[in-house]
The first five atom37 places (N, CA, C, CB, O) and aatype in JSON, in Angstrom:
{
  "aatype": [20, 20, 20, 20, 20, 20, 20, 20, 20, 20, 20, 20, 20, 20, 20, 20, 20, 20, 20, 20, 20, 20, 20, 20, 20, 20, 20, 20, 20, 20, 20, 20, 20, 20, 20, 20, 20, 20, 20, 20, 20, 20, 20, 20, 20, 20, 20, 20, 20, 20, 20, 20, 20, 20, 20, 20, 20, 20, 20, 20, 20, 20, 20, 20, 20, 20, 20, 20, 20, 20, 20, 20, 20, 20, 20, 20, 20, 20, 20, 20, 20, 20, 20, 20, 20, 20, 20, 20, 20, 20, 20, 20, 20, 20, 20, 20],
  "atom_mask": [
    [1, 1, 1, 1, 1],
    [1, 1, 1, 1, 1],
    [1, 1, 1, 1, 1],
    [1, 1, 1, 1, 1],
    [1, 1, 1, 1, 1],
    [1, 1, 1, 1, 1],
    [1, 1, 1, 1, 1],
    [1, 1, 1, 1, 1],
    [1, 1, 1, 1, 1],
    [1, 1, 1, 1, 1],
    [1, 1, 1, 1, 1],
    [1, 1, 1, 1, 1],
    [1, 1, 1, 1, 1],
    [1, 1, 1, 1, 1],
    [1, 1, 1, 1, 1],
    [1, 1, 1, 1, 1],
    [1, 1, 1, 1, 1],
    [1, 1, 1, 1, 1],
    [1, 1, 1, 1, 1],
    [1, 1, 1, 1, 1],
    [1, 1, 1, 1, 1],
    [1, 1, 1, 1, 1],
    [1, 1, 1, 1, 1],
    [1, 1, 1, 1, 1],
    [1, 1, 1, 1, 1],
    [1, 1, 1, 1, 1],
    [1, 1, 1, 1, 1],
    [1, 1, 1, 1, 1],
    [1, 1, 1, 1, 1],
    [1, 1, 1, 1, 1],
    [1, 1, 1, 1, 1],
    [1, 1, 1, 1, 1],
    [1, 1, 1, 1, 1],
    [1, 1, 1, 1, 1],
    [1, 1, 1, 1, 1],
    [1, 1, 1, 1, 1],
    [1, 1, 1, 1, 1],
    [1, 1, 1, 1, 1],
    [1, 1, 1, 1, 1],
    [1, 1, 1, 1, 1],
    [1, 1, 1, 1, 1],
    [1, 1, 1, 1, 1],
    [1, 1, 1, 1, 1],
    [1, 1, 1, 1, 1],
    [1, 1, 1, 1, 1],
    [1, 1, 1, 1, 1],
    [1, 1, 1, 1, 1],
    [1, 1, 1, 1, 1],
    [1, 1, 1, 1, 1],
    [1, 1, 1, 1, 1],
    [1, 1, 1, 1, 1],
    [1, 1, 1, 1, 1],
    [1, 1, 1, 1, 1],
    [1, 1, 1, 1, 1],
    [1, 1, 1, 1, 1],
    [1, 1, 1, 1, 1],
    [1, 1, 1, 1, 1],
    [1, 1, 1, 1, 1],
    [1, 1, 1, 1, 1],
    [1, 1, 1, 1, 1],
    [1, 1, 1, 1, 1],
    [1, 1, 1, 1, 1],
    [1, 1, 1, 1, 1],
    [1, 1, 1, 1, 1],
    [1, 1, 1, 1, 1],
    [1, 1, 1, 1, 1],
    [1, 1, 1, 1, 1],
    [1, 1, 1, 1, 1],
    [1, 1, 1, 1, 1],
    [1, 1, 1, 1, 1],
    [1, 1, 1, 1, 1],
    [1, 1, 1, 1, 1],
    [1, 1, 1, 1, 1],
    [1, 1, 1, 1, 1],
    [1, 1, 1, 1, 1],
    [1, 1, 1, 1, 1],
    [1, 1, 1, 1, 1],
    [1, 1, 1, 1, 1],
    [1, 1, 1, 1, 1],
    [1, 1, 1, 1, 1],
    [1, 1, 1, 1, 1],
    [1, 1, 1, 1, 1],
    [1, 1, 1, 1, 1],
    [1, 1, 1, 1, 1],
    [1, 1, 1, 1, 1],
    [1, 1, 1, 1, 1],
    [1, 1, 1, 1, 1],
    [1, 1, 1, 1, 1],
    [1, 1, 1, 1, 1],
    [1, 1, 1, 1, 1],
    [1, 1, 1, 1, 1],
    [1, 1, 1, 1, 1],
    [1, 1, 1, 1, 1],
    [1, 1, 1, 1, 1],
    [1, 1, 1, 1, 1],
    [1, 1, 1, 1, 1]
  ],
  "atom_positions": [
    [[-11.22, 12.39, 0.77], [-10.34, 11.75, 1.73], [-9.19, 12.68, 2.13], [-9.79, 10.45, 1.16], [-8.08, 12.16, 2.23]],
    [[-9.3, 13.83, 2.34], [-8.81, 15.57, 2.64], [-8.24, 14.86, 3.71], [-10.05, 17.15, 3.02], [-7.08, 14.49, 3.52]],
    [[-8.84, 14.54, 4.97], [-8.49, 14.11, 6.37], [-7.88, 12.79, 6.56], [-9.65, 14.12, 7.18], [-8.2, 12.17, 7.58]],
    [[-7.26, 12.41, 5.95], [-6.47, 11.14, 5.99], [-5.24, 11.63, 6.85], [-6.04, 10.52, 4.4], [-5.2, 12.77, 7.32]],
    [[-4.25, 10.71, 7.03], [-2.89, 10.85, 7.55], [-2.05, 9.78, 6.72], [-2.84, 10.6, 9.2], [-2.34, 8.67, 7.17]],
    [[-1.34, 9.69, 5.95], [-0.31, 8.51, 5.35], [1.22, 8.69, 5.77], [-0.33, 8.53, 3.61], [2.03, 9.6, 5.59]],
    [[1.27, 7.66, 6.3], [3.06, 7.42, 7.12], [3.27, 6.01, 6.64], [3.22, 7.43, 9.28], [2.5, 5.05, 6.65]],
    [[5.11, 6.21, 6.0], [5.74, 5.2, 5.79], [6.65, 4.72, 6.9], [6.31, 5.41, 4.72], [7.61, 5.47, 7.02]],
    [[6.66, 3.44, 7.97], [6.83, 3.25, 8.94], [8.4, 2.08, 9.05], [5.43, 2.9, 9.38], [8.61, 1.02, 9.64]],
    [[9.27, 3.03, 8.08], [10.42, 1.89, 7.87], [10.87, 0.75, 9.08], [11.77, 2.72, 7.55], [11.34, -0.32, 8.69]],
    [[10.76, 0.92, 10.08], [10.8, 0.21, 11.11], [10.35, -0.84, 11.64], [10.65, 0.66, 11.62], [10.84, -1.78, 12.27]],
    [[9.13, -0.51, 11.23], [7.95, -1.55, 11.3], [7.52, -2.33, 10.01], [6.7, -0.82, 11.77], [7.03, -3.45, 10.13]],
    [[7.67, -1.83, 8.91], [7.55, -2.71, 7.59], [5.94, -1.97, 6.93], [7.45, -4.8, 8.09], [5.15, -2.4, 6.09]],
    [[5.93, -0.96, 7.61], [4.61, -1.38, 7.2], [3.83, 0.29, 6.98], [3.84, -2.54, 8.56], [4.51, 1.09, 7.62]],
    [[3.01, 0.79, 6.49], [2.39, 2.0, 6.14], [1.0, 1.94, 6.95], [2.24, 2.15, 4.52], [0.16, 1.13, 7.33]],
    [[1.26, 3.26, 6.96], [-0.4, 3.43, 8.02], [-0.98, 4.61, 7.2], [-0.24, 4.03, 10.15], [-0.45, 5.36, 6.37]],
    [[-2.46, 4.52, 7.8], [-3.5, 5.42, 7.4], [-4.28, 5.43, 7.86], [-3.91, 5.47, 6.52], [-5.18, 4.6, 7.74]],
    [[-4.27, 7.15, 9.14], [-5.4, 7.22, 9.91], [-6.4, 8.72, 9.59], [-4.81, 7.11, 11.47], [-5.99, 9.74, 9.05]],
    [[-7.42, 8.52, 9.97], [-8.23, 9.08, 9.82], [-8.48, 10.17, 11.35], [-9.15, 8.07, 9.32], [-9.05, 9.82, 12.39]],
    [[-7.96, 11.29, 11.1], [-7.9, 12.35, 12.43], [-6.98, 11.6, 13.07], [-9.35, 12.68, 13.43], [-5.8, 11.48, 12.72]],
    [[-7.72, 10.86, 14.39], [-6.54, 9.86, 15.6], [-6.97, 8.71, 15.51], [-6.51, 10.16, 17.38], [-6.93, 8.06, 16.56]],
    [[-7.54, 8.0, 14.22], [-8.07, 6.73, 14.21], [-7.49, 6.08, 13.19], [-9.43, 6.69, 14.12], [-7.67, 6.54, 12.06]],
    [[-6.53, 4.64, 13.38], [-5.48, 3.97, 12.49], [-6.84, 2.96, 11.94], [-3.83, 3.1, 13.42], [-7.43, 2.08, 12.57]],
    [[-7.08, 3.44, 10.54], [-8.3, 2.63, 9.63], [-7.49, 1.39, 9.16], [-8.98, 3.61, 8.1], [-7.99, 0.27, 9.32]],
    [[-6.37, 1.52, 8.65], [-5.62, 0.65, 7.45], [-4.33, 0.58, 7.47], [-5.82, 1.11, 6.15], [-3.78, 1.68, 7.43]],
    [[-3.57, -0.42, 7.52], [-2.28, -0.65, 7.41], [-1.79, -1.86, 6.35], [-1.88, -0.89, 8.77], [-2.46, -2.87, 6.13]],
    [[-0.43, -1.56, 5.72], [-0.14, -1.76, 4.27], [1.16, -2.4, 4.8], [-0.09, -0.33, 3.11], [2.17, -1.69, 4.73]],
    [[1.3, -3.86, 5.41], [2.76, -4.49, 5.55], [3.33, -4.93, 4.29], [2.78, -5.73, 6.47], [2.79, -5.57, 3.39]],
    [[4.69, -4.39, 4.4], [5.95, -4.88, 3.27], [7.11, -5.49, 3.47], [6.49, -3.9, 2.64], [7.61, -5.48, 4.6]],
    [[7.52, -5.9, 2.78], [9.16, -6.86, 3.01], [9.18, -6.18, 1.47], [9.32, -9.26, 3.31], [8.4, -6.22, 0.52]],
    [[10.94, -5.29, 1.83], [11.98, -4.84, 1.17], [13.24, -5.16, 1.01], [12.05, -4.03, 1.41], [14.15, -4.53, 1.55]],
    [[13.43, -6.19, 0.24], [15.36, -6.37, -0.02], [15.67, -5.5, -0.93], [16.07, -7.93, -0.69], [16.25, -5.86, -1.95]],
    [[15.37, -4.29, -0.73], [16.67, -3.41, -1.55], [16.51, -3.12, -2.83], [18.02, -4.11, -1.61], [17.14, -2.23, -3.4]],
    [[15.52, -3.98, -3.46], [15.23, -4.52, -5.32], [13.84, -4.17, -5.61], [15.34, -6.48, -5.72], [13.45, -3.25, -6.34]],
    [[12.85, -5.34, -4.7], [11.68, -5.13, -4.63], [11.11, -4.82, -3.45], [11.19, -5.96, -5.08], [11.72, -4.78, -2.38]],
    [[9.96, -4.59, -3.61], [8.73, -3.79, -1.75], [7.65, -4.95, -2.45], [7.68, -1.05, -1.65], [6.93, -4.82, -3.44]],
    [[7.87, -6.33, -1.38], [6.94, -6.95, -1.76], [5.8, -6.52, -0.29], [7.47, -8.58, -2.12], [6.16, -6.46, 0.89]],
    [[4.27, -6.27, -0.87], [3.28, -5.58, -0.57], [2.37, -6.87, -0.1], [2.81, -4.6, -1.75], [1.63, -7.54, -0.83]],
    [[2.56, -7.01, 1.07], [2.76, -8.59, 1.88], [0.81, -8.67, 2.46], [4.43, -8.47, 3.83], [0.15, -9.7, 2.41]],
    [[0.25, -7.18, 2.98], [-0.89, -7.79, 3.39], [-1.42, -6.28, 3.63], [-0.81, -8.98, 4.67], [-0.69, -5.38, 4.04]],
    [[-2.47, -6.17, 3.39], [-3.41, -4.84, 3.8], [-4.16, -5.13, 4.64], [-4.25, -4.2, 2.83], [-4.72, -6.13, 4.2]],
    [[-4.68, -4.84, 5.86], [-5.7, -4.56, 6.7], [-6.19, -3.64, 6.73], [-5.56, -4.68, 7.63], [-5.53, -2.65, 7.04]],
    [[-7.38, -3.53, 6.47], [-8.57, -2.29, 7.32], [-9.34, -2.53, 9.04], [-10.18, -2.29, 6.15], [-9.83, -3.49, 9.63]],
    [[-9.18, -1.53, 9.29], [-10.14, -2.16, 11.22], [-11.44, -2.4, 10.58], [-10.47, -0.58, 13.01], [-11.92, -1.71, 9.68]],
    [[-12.01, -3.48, 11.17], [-13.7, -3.52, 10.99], [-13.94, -2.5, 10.95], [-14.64, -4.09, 11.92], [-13.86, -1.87, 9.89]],
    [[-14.34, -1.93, 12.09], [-14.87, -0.94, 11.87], [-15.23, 0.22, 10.78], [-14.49, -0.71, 12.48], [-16.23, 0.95, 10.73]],
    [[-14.08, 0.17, 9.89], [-13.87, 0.86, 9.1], [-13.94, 0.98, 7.7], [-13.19, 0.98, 9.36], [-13.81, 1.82, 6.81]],
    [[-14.24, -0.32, 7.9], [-14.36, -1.11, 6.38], [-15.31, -0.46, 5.79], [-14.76, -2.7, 6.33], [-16.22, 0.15, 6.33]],
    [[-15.06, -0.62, 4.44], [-16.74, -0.21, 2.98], [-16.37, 0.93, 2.73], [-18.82, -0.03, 3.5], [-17.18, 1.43, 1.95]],
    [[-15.11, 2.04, 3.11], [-15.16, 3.19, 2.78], [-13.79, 3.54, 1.84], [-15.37, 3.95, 4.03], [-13.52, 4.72, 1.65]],
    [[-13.06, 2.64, 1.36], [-12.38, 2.57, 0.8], [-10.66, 2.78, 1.07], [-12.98, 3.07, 0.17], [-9.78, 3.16, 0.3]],
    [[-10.62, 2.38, 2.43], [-9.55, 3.32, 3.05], [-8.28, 1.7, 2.3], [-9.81, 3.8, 5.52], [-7.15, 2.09, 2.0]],
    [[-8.43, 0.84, 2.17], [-7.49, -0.4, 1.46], [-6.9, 0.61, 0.34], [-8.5, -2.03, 0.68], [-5.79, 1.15, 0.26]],
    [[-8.11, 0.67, -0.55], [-7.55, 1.39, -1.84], [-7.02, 2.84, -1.76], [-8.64, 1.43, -2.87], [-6.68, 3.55, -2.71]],
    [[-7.03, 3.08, -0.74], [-6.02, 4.61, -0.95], [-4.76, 4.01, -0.31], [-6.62, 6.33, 0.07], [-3.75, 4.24, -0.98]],
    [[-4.59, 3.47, 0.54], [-3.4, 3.22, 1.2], [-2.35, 2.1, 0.25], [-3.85, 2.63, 2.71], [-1.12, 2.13, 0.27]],
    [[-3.15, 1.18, -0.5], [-2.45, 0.98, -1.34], [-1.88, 2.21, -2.65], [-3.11, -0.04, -1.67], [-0.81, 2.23, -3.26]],
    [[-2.87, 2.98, -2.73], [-2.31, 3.8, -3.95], [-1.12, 4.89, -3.54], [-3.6, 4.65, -4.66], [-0.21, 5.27, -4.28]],
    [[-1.38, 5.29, -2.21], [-0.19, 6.2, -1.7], [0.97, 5.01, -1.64], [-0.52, 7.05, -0.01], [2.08, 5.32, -2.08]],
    [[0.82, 4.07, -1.27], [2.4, 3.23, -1.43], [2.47, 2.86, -2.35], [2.84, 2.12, -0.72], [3.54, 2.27, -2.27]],
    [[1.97, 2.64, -3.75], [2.36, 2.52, -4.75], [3.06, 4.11, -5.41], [1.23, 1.86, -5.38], [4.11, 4.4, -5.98]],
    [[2.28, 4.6, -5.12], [2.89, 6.34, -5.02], [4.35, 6.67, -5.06], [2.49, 7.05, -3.59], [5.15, 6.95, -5.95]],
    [[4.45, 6.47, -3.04], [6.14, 6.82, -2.64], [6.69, 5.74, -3.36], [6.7, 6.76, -0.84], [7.23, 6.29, -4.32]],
    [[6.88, 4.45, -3.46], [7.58, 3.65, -3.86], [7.58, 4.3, -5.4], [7.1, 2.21, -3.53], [8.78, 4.32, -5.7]],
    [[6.98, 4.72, -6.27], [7.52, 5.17, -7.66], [8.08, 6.46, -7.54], [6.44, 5.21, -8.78], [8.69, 6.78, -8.55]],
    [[8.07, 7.51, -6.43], [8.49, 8.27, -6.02], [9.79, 8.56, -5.98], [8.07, 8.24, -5.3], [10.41, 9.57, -6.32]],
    [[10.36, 6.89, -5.24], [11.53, 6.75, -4.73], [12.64, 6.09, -6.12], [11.28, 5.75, -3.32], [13.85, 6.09, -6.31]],
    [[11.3, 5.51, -6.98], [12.25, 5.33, -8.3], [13.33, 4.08, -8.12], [13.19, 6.83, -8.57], [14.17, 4.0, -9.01]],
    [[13.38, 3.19, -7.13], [14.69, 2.53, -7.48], [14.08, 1.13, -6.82], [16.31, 3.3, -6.71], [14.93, 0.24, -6.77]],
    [[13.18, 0.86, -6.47], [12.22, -0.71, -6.38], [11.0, -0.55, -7.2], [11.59, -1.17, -4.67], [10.34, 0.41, -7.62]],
    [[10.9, -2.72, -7.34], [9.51, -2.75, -8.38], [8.69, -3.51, -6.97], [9.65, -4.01, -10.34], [9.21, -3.58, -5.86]],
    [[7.61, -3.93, -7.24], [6.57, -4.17, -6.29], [6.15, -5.48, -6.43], [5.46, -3.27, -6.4], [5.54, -5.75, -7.47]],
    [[6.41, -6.58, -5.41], [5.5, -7.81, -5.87], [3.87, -7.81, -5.07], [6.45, -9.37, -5.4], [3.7, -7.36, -3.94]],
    [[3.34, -8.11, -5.48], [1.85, -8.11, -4.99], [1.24, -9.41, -4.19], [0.96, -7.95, -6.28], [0.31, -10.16, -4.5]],
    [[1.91, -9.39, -3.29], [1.51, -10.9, -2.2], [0.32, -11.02, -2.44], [1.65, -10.87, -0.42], [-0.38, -11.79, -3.09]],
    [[0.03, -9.31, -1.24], [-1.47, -9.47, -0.41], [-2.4, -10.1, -2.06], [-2.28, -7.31, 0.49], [-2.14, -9.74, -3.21]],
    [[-3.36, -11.0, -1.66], [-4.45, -10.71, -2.84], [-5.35, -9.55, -3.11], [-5.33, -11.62, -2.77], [-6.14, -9.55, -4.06]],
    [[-5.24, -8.64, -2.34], [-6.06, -7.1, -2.21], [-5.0, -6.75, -2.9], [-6.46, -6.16, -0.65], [-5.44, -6.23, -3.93]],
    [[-3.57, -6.73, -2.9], [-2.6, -5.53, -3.81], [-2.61, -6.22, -5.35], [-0.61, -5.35, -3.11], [-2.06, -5.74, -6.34]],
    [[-3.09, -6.99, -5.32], [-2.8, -8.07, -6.88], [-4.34, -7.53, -7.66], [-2.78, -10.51, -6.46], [-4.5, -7.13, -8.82]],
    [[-5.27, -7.67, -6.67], [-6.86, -7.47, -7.18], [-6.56, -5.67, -7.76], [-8.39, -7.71, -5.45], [-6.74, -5.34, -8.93]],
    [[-6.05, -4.65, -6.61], [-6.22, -3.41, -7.13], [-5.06, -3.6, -8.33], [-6.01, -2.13, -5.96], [-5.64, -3.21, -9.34]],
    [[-3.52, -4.06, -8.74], [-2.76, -3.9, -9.38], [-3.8, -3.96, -11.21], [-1.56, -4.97, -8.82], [-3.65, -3.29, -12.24]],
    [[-4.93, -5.25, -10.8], [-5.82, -5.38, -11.9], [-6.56, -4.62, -12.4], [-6.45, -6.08, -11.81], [-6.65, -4.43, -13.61]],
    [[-7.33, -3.97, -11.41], [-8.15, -2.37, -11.33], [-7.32, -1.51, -11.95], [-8.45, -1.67, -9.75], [-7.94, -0.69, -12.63]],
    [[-6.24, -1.39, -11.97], [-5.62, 0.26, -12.22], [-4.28, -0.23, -12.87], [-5.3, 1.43, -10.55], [-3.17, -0.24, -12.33]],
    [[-4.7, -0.76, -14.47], [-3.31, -1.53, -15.15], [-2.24, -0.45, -15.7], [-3.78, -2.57, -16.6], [-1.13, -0.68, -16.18]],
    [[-2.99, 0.98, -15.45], [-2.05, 1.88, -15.76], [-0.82, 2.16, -14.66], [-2.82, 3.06, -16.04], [-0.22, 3.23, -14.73]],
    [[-0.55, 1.41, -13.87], [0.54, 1.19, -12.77], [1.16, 0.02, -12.97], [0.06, 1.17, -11.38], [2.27, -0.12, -12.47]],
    [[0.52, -1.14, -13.81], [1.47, -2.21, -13.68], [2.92, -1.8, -14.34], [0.84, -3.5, -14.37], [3.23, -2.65, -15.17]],
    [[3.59, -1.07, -14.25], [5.14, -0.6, -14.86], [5.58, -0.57, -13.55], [5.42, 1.0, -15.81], [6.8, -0.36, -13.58]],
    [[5.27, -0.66, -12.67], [6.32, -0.74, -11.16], [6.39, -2.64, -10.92], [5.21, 0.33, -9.28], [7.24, -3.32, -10.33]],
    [[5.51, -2.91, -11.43], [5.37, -4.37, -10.92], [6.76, -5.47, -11.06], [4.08, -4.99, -11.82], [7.5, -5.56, -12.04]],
    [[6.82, -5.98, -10.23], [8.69, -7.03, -11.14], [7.65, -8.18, -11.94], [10.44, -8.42, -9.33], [6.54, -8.68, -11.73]],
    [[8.67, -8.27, -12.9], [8.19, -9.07, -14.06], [8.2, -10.81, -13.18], [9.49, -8.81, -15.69], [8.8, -11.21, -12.18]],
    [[7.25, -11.47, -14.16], [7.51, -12.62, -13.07], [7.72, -13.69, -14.21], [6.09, -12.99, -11.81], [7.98, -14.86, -13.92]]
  ]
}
C-alpha cells in the first residue's frame, strides 16, 4: 500500500485516503481537545475488499498517538471491531 496518500483534514473533521487521484476511504472525527472520537469510516464501493478501512484507521490511530495528548473513543463499529483486532493499541483508548 506504497501508493496510498493519508491527509489529516482538520477542517473538515475528517481523514482521507487516496489511492494516486482516487479518494478510497475517509475516517470522520469529533475532537474536544481530550478525546478524537472516531465517529464513522467509509470506503467508496468501488473500492471495497482491499483493505483501504484498515489502513486509514491505523494511520489515525498513528498521528493521534503521535500527537500524544488525546485518547480515542471508537463510535464507528468498524473502529471498535479493528480496536479488537489489534489489542496491542488499546492504550490510546479513553477508559469507559
Amino acid at each position: 500500500m506504497n501508493d496510498l496518500h493519508f491527509t489529516r483534514q482538520p477542517d473538515a473533521s475528517r481523514y482521507t485516503l487516496h489511492r494516486g487521484d482516487d479518494l478510497v476511504s475517509v475516517l470522520d472525527y469529533r475532537d474536544d481537545g481530550r478525546t478524537v472520537a472516531l465517529t464513522r469510516a467509509y470506503t467508496v464501493p468501488t473500492f471495497r475488499g482491499h483493505g483501504y478501512a484498515a489502513e486509514i484507521v491505523e494511520r489515525a490511530v498513528d498521528d493521534i498517538e503521535r500527537a500524544g495528548d488525546r485518547q480515542v473513543s471508537p463510535v464507528c463499529w468498524y473502529v471498535a471491531d479493528w480496536f479488537a483486532a489489534h489489542p496491542a493499541r488499546a492504550g490510546i483508548l479513553q477508559p469507559r
